[in-house]
PDBQT receptor file of N, H, CA, C and O in Angstrom, charges set to zero:
ATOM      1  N   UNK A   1      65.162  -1.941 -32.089  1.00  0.00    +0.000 N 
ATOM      2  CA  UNK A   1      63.840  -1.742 -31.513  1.00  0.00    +0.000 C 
ATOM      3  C   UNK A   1      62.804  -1.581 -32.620  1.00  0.00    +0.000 C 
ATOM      4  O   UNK A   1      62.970  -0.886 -33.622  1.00  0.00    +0.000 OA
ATOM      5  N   UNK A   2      61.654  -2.340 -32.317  1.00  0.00    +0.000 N 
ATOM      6  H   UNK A   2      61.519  -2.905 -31.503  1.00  0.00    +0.000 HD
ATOM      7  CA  UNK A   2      61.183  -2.140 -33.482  1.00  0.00    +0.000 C 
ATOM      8  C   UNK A   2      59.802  -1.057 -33.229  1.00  0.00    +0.000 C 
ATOM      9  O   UNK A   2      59.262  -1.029 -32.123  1.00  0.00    +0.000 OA
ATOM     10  N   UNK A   3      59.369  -0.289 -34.240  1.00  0.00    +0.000 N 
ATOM     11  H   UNK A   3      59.808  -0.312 -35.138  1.00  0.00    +0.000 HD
ATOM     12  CA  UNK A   3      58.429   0.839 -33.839  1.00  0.00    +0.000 C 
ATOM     13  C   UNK A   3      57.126   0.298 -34.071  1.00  0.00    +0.000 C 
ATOM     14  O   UNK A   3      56.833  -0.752 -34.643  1.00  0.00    +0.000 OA
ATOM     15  N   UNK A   4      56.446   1.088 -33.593  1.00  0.00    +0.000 N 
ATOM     16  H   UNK A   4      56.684   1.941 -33.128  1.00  0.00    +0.000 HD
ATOM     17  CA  UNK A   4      55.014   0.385 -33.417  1.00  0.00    +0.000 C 
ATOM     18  C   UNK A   4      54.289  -0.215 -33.876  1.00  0.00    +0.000 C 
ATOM     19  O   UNK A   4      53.692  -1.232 -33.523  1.00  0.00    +0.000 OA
ATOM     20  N   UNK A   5      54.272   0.761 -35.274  1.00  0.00    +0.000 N 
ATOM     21  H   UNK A   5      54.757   1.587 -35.560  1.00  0.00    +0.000 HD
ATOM     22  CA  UNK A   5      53.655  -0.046 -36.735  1.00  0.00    +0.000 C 
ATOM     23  C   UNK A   5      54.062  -1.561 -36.963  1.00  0.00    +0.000 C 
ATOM     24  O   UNK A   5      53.266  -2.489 -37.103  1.00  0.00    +0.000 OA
ATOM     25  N   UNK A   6      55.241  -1.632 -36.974  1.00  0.00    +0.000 N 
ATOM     26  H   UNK A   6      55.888  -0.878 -36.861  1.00  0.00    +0.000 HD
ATOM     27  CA  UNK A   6      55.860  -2.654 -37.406  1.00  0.00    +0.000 C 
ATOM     28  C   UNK A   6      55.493  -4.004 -36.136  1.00  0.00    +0.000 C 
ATOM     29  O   UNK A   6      55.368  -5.137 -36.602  1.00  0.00    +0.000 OA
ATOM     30  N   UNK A   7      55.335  -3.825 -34.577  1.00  0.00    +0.000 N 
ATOM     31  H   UNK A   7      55.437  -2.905 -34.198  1.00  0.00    +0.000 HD
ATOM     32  CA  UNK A   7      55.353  -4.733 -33.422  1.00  0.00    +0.000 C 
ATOM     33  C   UNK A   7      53.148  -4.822 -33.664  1.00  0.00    +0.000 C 
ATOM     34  O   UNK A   7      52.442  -5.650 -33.088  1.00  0.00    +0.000 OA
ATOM     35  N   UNK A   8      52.702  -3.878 -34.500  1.00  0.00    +0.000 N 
ATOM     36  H   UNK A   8      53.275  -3.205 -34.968  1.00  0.00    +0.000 HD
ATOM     37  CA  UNK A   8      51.601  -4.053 -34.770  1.00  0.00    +0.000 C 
ATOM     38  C   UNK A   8      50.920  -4.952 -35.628  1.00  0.00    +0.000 C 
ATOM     39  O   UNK A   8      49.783  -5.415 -35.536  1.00  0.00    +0.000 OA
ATOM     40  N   UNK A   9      51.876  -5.136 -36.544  1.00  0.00    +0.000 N 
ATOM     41  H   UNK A   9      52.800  -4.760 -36.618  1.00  0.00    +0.000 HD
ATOM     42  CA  UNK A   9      51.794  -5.929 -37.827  1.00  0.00    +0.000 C 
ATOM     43  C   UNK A   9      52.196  -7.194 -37.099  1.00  0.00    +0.000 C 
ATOM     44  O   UNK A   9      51.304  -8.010 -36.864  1.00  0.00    +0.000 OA
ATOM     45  N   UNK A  10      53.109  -7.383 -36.817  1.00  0.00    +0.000 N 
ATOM     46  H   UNK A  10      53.833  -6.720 -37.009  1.00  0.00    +0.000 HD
ATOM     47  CA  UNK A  10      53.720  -8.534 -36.131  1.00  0.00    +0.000 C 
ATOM     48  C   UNK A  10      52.738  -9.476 -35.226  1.00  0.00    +0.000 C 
ATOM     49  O   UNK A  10      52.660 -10.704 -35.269  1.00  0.00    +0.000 OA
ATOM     50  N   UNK A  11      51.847  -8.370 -34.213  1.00  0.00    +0.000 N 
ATOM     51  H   UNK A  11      51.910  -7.373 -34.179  1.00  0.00    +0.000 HD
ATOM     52  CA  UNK A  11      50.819  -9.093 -33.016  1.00  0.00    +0.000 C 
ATOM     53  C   UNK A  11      49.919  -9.110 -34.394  1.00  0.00    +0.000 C 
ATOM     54  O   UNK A  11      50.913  -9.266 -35.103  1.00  0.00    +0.000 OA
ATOM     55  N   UNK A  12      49.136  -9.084 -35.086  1.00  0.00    +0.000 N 
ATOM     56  H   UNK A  12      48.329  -8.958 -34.510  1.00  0.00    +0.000 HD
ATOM     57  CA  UNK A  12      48.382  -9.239 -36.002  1.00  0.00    +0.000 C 
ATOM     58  C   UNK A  12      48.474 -10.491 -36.670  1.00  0.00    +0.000 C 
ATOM     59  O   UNK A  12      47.517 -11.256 -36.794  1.00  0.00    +0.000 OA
ATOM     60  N   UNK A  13      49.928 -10.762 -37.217  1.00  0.00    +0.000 N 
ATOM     61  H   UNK A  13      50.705 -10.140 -37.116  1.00  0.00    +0.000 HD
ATOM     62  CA  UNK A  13      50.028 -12.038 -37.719  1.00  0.00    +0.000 C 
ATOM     63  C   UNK A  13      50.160 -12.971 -37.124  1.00  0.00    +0.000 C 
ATOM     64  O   UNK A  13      49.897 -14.039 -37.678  1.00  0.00    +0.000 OA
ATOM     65  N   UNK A  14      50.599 -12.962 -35.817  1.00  0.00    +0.000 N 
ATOM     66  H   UNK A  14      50.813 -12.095 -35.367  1.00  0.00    +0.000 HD
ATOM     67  CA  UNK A  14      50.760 -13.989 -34.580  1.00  0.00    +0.000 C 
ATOM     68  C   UNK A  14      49.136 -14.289 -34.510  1.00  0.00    +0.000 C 
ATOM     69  O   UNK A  14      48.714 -15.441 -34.613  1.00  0.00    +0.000 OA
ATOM     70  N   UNK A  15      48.131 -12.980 -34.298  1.00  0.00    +0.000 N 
ATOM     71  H   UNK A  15      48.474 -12.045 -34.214  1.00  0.00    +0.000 HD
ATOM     72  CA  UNK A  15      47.014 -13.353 -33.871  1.00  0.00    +0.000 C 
ATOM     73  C   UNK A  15      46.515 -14.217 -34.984  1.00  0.00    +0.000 C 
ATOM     74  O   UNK A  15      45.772 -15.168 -34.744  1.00  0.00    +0.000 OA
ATOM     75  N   UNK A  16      46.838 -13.963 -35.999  1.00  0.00    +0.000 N 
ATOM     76  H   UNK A  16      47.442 -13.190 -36.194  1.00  0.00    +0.000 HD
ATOM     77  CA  UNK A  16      45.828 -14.694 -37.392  1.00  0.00    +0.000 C 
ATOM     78  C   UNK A  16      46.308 -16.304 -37.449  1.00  0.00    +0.000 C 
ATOM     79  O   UNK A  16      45.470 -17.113 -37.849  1.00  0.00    +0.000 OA
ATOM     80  N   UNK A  17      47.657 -16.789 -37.052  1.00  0.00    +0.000 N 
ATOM     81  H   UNK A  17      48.337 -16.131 -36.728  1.00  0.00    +0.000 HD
ATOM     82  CA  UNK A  17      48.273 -17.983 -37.311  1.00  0.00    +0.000 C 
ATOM     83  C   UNK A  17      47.674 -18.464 -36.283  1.00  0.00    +0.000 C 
ATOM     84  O   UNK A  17      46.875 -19.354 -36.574  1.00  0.00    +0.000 OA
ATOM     85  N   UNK A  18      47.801 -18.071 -34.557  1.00  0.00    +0.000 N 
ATOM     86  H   UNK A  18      48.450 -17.348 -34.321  1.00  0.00    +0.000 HD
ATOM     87  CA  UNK A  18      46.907 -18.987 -34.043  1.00  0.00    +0.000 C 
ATOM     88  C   UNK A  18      45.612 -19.240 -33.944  1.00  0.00    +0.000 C 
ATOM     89  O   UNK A  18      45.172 -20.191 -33.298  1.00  0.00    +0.000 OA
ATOM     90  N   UNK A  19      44.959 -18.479 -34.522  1.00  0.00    +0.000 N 
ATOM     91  H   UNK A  19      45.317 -17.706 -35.047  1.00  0.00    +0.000 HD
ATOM     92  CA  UNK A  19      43.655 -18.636 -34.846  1.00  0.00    +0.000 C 
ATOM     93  C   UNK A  19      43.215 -20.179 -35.551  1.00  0.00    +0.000 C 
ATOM     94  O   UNK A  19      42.405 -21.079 -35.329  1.00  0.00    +0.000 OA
ATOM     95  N   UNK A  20      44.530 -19.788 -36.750  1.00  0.00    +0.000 N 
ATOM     96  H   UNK A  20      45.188 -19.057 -36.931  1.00  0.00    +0.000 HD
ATOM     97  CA  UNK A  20      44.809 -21.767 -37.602  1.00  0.00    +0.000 C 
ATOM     98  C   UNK A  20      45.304 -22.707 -37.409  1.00  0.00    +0.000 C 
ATOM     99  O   UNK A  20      45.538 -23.672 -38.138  1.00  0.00    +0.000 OA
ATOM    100  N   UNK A  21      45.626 -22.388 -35.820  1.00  0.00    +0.000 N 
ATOM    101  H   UNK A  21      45.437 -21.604 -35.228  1.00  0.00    +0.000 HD
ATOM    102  CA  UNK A  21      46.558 -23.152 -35.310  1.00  0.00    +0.000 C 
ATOM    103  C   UNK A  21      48.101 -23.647 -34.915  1.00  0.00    +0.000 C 
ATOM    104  O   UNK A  21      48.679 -24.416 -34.147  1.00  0.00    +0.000 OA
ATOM    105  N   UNK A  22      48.355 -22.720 -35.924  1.00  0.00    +0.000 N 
ATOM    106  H   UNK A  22      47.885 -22.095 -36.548  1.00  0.00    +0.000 HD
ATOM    107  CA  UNK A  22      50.075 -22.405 -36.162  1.00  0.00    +0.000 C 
ATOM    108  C   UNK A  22      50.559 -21.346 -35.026  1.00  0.00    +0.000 C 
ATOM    109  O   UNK A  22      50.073 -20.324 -34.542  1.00  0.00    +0.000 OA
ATOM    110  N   UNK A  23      51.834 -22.141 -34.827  1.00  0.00    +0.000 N 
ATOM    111  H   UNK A  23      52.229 -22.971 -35.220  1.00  0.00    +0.000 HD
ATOM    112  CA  UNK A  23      53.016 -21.071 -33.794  1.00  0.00    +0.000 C 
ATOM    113  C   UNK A  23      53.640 -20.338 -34.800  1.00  0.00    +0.000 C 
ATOM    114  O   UNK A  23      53.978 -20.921 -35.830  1.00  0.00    +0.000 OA
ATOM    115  N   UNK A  24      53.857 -19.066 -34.647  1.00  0.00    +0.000 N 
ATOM    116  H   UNK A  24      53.582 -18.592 -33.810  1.00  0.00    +0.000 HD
ATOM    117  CA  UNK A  24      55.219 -18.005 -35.136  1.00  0.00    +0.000 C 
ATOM    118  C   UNK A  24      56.362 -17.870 -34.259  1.00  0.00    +0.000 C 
ATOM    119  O   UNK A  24      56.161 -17.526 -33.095  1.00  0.00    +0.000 OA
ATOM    120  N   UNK A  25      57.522 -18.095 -34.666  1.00  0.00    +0.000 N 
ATOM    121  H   UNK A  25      57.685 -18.375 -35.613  1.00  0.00    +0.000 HD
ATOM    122  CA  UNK A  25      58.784 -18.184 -33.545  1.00  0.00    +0.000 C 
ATOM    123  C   UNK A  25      59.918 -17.128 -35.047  1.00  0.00    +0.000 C 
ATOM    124  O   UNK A  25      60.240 -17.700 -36.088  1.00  0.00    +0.000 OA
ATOM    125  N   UNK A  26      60.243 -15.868 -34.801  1.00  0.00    +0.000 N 
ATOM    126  H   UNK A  26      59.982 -15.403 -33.955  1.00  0.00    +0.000 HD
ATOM    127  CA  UNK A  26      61.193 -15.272 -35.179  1.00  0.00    +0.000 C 
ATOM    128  C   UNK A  26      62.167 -15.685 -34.965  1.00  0.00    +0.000 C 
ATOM    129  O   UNK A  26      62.454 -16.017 -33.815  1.00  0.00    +0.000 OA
ATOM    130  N   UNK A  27      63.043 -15.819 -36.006  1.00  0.00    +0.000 N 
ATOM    131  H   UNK A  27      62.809 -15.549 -36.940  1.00  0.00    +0.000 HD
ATOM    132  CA  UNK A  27      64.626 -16.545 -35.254  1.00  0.00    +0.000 C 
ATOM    133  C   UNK A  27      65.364 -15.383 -34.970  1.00  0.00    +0.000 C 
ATOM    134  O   UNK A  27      65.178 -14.261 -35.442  1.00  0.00    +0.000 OA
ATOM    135  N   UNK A  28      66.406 -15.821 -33.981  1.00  0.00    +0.000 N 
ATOM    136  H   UNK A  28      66.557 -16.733 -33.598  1.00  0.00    +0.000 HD
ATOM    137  CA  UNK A  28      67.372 -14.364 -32.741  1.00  0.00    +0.000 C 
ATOM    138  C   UNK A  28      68.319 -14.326 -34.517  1.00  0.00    +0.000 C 
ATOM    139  O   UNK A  28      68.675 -13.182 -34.799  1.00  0.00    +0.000 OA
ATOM    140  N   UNK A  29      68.579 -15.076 -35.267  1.00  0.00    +0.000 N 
ATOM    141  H   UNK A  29      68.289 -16.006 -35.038  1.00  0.00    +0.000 HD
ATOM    142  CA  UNK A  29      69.623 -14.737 -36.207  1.00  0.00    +0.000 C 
ATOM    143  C   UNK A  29      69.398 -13.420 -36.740  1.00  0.00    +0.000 C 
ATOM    144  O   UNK A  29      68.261 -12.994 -36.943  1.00  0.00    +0.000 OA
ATOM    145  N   UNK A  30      70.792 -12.541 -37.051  1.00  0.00    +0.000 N 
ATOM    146  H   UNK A  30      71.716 -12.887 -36.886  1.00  0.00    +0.000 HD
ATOM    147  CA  UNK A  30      70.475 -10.972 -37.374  1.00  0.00    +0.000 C 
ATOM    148  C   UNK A  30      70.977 -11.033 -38.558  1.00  0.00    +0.000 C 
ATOM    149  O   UNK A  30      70.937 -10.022 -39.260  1.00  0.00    +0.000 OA
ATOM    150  N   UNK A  31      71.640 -12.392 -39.108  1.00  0.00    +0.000 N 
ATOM    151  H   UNK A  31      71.673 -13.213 -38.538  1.00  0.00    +0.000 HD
ATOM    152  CA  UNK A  31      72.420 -12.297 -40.811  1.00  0.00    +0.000 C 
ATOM    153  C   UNK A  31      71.269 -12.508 -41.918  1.00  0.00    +0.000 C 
ATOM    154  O   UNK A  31      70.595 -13.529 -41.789  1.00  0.00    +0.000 OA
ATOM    155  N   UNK A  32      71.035 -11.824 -42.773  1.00  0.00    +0.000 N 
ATOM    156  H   UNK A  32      71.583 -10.994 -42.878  1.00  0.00    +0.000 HD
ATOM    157  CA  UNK A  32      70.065 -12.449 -43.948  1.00  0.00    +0.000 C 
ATOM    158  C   UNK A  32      70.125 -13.156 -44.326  1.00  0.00    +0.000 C 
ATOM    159  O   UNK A  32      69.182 -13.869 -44.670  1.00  0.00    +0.000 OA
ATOM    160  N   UNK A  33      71.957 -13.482 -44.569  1.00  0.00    +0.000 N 
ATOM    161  H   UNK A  33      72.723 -12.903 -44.290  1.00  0.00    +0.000 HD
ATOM    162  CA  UNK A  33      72.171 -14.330 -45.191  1.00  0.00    +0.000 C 
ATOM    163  C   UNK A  33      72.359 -15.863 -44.380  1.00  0.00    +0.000 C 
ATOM    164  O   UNK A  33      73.112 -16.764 -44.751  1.00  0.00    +0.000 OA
ATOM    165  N   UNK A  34      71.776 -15.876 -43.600  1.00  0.00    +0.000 N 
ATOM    166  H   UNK A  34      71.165 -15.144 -43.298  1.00  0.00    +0.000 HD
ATOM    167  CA  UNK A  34      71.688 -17.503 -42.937  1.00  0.00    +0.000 C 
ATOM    168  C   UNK A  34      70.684 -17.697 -43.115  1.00  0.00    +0.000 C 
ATOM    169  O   UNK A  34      69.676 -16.991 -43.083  1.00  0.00    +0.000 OA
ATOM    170  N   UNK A  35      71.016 -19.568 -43.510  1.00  0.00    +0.000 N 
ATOM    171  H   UNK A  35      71.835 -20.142 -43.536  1.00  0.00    +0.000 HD
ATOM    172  CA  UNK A  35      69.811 -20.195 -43.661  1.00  0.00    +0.000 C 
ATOM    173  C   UNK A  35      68.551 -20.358 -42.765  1.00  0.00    +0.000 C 
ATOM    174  O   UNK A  35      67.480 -20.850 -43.120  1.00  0.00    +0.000 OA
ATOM    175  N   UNK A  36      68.918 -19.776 -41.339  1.00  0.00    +0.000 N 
ATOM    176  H   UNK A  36      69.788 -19.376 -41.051  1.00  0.00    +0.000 HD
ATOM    177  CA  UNK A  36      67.474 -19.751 -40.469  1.00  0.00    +0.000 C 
ATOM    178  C   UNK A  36      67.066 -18.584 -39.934  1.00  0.00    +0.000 C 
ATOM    179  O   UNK A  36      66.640 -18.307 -38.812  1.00  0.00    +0.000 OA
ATOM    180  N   UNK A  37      67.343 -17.670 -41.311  1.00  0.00    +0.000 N 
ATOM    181  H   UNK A  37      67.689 -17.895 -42.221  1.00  0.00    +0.000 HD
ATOM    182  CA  UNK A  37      67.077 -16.185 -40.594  1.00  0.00    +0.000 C 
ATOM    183  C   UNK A  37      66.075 -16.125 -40.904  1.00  0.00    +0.000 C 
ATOM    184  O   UNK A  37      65.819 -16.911 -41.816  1.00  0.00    +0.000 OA
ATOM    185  N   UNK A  38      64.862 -15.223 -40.416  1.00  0.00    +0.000 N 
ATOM    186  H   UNK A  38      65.070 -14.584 -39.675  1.00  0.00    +0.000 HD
ATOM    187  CA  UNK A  38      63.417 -14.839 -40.681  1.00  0.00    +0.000 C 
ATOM    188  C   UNK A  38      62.393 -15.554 -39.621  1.00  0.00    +0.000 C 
ATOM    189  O   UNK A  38      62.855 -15.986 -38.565  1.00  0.00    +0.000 OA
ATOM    190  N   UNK A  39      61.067 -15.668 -39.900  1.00  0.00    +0.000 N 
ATOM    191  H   UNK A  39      60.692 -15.317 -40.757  1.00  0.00    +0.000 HD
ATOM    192  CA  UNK A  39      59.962 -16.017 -39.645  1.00  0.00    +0.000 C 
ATOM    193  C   UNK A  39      59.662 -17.554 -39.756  1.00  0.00    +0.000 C 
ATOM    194  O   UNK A  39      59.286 -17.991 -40.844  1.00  0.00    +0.000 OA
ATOM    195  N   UNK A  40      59.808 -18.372 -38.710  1.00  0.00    +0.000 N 
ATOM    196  H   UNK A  40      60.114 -18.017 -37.827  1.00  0.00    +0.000 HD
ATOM    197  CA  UNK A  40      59.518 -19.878 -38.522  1.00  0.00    +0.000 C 
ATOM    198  C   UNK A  40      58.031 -19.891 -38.224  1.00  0.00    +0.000 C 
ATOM    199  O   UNK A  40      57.693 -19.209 -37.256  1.00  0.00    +0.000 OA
ATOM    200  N   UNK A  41      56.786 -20.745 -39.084  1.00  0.00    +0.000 N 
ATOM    201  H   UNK A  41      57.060 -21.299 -39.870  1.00  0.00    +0.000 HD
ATOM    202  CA  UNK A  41      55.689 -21.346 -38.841  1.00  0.00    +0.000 C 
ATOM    203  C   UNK A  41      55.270 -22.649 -38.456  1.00  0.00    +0.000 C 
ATOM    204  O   UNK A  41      54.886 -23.308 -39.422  1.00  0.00    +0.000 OA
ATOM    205  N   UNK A  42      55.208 -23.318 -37.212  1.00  0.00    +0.000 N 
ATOM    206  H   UNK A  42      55.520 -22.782 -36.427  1.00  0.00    +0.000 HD
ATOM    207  CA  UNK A  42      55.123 -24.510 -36.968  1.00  0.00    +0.000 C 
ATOM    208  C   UNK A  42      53.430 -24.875 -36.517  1.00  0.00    +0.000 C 
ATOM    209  O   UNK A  42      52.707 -24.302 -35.701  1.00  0.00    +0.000 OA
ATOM    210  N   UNK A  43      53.141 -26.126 -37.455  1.00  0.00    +0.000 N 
ATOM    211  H   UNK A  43      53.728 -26.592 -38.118  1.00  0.00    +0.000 HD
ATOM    212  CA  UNK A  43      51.996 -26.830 -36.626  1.00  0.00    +0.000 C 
ATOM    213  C   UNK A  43      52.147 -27.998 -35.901  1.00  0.00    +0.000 C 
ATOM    214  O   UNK A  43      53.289 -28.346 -35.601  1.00  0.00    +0.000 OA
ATOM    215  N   UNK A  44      51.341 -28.560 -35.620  1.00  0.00    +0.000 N 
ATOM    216  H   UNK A  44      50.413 -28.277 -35.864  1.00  0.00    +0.000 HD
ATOM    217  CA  UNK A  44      51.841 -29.897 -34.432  1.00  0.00    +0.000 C 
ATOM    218  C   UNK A  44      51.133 -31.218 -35.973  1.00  0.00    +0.000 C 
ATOM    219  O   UNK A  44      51.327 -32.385 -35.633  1.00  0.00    +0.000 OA
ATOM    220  N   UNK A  45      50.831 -31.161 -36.596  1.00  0.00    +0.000 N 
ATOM    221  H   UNK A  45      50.673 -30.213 -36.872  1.00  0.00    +0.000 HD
ATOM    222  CA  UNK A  45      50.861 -31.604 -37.845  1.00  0.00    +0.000 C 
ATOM    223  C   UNK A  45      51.219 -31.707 -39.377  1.00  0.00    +0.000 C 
ATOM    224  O   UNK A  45      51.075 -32.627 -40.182  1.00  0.00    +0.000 OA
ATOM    225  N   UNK A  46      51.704 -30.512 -39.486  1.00  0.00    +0.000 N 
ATOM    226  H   UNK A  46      51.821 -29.764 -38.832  1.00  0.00    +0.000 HD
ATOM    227  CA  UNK A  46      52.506 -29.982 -40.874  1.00  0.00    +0.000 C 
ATOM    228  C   UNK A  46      54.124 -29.690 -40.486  1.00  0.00    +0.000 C 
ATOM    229  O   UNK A  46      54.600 -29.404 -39.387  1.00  0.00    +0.000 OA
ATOM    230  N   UNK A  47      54.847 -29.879 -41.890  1.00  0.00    +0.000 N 
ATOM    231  H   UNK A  47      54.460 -30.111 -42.783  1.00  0.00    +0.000 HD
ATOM    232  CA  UNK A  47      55.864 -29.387 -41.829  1.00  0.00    +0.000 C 
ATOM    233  C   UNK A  47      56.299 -27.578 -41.449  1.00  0.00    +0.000 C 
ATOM    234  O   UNK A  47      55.546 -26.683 -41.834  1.00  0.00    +0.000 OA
ATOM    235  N   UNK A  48      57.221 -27.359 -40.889  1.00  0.00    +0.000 N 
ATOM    236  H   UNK A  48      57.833 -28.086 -40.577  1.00  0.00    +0.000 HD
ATOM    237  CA  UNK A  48      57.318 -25.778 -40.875  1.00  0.00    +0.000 C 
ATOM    238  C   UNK A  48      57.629 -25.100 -41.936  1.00  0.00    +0.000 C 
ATOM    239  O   UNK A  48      58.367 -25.509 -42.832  1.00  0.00    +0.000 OA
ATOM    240  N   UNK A  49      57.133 -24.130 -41.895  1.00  0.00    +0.000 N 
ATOM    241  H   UNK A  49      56.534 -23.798 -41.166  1.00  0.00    +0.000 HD
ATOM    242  CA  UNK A  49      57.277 -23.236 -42.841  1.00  0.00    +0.000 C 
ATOM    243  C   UNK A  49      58.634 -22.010 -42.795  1.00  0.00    +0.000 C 
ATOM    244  O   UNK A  49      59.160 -21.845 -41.694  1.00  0.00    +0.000 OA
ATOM    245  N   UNK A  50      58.941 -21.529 -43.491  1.00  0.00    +0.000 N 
ATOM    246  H   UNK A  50      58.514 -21.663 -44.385  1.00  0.00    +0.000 HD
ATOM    247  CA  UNK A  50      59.574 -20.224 -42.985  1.00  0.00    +0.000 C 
ATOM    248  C   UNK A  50      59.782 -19.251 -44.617  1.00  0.00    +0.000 C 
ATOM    249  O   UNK A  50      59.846 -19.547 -45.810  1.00  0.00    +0.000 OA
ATOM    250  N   UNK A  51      59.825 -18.094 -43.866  1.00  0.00    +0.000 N 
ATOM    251  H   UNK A  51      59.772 -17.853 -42.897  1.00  0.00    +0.000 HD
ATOM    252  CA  UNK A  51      59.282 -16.906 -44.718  1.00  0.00    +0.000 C 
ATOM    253  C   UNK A  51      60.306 -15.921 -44.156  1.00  0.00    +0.000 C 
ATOM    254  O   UNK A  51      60.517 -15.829 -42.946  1.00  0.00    +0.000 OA
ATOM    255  N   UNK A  52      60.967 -15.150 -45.126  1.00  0.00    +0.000 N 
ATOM    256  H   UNK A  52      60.796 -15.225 -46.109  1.00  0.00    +0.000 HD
ATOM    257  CA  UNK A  52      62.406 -14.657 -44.994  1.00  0.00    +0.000 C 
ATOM    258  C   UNK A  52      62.259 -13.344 -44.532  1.00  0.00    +0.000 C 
ATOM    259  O   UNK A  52      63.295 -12.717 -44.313  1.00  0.00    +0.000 OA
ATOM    260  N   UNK A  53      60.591 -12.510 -44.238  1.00  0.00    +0.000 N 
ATOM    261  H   UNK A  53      59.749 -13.019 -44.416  1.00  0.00    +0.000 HD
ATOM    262  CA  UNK A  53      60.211 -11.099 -44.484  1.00  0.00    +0.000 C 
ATOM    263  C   UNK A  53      58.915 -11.399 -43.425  1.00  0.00    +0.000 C 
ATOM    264  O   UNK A  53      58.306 -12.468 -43.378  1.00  0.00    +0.000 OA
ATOM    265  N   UNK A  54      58.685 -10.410 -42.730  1.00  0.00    +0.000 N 
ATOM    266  H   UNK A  54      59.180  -9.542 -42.768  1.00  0.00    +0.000 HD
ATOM    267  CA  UNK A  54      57.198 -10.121 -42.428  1.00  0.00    +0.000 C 
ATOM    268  C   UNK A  54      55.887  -9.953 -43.748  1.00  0.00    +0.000 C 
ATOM    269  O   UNK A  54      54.750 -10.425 -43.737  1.00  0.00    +0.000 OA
ATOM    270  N   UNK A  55      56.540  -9.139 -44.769  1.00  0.00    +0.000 N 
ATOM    271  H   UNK A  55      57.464  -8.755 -44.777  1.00  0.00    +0.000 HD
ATOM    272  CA  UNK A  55      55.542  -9.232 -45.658  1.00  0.00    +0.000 C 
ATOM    273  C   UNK A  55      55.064 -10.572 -46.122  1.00  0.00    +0.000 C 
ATOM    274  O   UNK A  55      53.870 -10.870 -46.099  1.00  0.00    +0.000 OA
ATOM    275  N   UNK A  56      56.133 -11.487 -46.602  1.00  0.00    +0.000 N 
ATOM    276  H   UNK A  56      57.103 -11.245 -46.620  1.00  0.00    +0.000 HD
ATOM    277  CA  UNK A  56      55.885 -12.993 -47.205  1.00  0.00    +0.000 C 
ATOM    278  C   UNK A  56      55.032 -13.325 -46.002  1.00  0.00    +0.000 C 
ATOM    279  O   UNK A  56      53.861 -13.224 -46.368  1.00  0.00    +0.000 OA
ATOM    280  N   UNK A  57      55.088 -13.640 -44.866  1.00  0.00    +0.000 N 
ATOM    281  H   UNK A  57      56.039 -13.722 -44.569  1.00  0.00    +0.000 HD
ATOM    282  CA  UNK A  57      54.323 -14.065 -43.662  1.00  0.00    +0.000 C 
ATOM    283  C   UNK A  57      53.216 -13.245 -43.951  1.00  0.00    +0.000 C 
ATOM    284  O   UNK A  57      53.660 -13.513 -42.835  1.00  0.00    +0.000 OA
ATOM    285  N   UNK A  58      52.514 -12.727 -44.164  1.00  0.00    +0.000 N 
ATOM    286  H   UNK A  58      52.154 -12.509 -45.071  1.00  0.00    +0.000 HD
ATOM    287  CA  UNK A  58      51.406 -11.559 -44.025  1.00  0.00    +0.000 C 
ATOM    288  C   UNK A  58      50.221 -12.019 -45.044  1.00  0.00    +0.000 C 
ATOM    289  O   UNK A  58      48.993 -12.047 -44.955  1.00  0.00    +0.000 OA
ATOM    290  N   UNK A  59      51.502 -12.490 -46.420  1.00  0.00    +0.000 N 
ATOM    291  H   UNK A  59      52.499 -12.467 -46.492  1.00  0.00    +0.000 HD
ATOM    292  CA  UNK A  59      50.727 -12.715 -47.888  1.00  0.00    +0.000 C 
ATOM    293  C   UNK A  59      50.708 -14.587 -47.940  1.00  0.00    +0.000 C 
ATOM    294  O   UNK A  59      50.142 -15.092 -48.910  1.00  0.00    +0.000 OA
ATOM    295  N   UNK A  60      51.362 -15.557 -46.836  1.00  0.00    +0.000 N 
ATOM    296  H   UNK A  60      51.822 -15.147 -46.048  1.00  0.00    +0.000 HD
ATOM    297  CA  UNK A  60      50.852 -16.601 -46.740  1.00  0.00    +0.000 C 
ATOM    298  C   UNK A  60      49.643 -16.532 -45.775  1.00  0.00    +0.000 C 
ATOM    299  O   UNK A  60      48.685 -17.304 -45.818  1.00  0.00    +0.000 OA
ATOM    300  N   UNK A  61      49.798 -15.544 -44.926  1.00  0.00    +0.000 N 
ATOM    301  H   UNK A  61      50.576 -14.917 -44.891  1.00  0.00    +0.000 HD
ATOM    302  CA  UNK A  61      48.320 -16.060 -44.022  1.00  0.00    +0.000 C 
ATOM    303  C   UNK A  61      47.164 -15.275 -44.729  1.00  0.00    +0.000 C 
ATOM    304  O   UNK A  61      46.001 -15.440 -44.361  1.00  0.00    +0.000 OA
ATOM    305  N   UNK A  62      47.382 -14.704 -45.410  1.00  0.00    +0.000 N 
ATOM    306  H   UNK A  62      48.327 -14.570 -45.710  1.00  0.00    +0.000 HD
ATOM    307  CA  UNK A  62      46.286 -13.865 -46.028  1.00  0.00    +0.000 C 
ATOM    308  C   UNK A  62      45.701 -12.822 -45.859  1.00  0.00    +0.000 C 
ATOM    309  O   UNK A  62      44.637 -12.602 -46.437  1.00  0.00    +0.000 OA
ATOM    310  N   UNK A  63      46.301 -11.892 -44.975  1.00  0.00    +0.000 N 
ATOM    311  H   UNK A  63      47.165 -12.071 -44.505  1.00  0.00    +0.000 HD
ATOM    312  CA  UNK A  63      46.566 -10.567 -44.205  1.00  0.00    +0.000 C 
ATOM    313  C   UNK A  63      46.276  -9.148 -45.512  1.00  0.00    +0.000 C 
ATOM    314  O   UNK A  63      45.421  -8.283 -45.324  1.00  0.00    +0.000 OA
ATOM    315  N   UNK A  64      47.135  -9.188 -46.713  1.00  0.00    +0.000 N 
ATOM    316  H   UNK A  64      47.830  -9.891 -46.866  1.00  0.00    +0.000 HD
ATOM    317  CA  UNK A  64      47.271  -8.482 -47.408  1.00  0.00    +0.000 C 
ATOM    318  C   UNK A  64      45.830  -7.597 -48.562  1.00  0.00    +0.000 C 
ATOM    319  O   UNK A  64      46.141  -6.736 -49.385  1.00  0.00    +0.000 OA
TER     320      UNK A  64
């Protein structure tokens, strides 16, 4: 479960990506160590992105 702060940060960066147009889709994976664990960024024109941390997501959209 995640606590508030943290589901705060989260609606924050969702709000800032679609603002640019970009989807955020968290992947259900719970291993670190898989290759599609973390934070997926998709546009309907760019390649996706993905970012292994909420922070990395935060410091590509420019949040920080």
């Amino acid at each position: 479960m995640l606590s508030g702060m943290s589901k705060a940060r989260e609606n924050r960066a969702r709000r800032a990506a679609e603002r640019r147009g970009y989807t955020i889709r968290k992947s259900r994976v719970r291993d670190p160590l898989a290759t599609d664990y973390g934070w997926h960024v998709t546009h309907s024109r760019r390649k996706a992105e993905q970012f292994r941390t909420l922070a990395e997501l935060e410091h590509w959209l420019g949040l920080e």
